[in-house]
Every structure is written in structure tokens, then in C-alpha cells.
N, C-alpha and C positions, 0 to 999 in steps of 0.2 A: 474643184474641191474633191478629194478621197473619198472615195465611198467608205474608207475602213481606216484606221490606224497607223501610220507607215513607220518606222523607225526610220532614224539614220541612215543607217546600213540598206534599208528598202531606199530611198531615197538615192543612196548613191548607185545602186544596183538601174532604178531607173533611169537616171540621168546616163549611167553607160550605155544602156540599151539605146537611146534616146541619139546619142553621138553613134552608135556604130550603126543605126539608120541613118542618120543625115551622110556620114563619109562612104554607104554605099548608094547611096544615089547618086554621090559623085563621081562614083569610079564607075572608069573606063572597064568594063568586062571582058576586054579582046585577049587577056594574057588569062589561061585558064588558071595560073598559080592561084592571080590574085583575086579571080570569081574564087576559088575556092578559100583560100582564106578569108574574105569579104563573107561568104557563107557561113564560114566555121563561126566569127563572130556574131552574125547574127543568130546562130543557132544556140550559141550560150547566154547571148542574150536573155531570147525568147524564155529557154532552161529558167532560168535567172527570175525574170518576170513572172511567168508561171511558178516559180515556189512560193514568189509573194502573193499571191493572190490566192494561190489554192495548198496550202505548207503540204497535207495528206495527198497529194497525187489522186486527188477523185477519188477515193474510197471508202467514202462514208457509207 
């Protein structure tokens, strides 16, 4: 259950997050390309997530 509100758009922003965890547990990390894109996704992910959960960047 949500602790808060999701819209759509939050919904779909998780469910990405959600996939590009699952396909880097699957990847092979030996080619640094693909660690690094594998990264780049999870870090927009993470970006992604955190505005839904926090929209102010902490500065209340």
C-alpha cells in the first residue's frame, strides 16, 4: 500500500525504476560500456523516485 498519493505518471516512473533494477542484476558487468549505462539508468531512476517522494529536494 502507498504511504501517499501516486498519480499515473508516479506509477509509471516506478514501475521504470523497478525494471531497470531487475535488467541490472541481470547484466553481465564485464564490458565497462554497459556498467556504465546500466548506472546511468539506475541513477535516473533513483532522480525519478526521489522527486516523487520528496517533489522540494529536502528544503523545507
Amino acid at each position: 500500500m502507498a504511504r501517499c498519493e501516486l498519480t499515473n505518471s508516479d506509477r509509471i516512473g516506478i514501475k521504470h525504476a523497478r525494471e531497470a533494477l531487475a535488467r541490472s542484476r541481470e547484466t553481465r558487468m564485464v564490458d565497462p560500456m554497459v556498467m556504465a549505462r546500466v548506472i546511468g539508468r539506475l541513477e535516473a531512476s533513483l532522480a525519478d523516485v526521489l522527486e516523487i517522494l520528496d517533489p522540494d529536494g529536502g528544503t523545507e
